[in-house]
N, C-alpha and C positions, 0 to 999 in steps of 0.2 A: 495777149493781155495788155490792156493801158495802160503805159505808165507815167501819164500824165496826172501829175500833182491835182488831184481835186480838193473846192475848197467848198462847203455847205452852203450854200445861198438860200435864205425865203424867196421862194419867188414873189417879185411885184405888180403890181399891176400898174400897167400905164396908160390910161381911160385915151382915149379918142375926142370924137367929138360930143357935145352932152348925149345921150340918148342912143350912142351907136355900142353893139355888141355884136361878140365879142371883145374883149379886151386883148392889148399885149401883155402877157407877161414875162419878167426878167425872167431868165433861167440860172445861167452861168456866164463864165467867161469866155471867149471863143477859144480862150489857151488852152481852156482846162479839157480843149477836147484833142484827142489825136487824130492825124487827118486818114480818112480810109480805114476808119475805126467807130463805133458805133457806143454810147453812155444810154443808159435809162437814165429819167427824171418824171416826177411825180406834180403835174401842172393843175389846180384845182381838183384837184382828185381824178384826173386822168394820169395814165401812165401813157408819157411816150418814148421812142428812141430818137433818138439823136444823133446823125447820122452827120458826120464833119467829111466833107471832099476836101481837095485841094485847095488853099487858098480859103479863100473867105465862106465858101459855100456850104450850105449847112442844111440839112434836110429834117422834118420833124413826122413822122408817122405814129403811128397807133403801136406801142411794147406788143399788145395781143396777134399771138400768128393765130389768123383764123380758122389752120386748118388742124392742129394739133391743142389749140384752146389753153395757150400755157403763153403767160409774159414773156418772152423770151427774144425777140426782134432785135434789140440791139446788139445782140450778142448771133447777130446774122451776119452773111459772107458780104464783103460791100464789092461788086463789080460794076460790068456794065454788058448794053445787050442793044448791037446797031448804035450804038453812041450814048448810049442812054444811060444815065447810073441806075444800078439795081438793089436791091438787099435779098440774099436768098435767105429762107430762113433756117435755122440753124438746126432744126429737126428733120425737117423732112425734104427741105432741099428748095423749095419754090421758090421762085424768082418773082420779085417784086418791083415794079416799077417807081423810086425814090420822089418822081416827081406828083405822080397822081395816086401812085397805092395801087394800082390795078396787076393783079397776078398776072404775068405772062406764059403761065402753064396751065390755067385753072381760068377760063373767064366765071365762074361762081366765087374768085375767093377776092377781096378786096381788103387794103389797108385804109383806116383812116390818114389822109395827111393833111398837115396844120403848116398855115401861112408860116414863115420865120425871117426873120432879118436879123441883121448885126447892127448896133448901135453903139457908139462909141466901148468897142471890144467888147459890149457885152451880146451874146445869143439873147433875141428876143421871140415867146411865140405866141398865136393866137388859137386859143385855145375856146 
């Protein structure tokens, strides 16, 4: 369990250039995640996990495991698989490739994943 101090955030939005979409939006703080530990967050009415590596690195997927049909993704196993970080999910086990979403036991099951940066400490995504 997290026991990184969480603090409410609106998420923002941080427009691009005129006419370009998706947008970034703010999330939270990069502190307020644990690293090798996984937070839901609710970006335009998507739900996704939030997925903090080491270090600065930060993953954004889809909360929905595809194949049990329940929010539940960030509260998945965070490893890795030939070098690769994974999230398995917390139900049924499948491993999840962090970078693309693509199931590595399952080529029918797929995560959505969302662009993400860090901007001055804060987690930003595009959603």
């Amino acid at each position: 369990m997290s026991t990184a101090t969480t603090t409410a955030y609106t998420p923002t939005s941080i427009a691009g250039a005129p006419g370009t979409e998706p947008f970034w939006h703010r999330v939270c703080r990069l502190e307020d995640l644990e690293p090798m530990w996984g937070e839901a967050a609710l970006v335009q009415g998507t739900q996704i996990a939030l997925i903090r590596l080491q270090g600065e690195t930060v993953h954004a997927v889809s909360q929905l495991d595809p194949c049990a049909g329940a929010n539940v993704m960030s509260r998945g196993i965070v490893g890795s698989r030939a070098g690769r970080p994974t999230l398995a999910s917390p139900i049924h086990k499948q491993p999840y490739d962090l970078a693309t979403g693509q199931c590595l036991s399952d080529e029918a099951l797929q995560l959505n994943s969302y662009p993400v940066r860090v901007q001055a400490g804060f987690i930003e995504v595009k959603v």
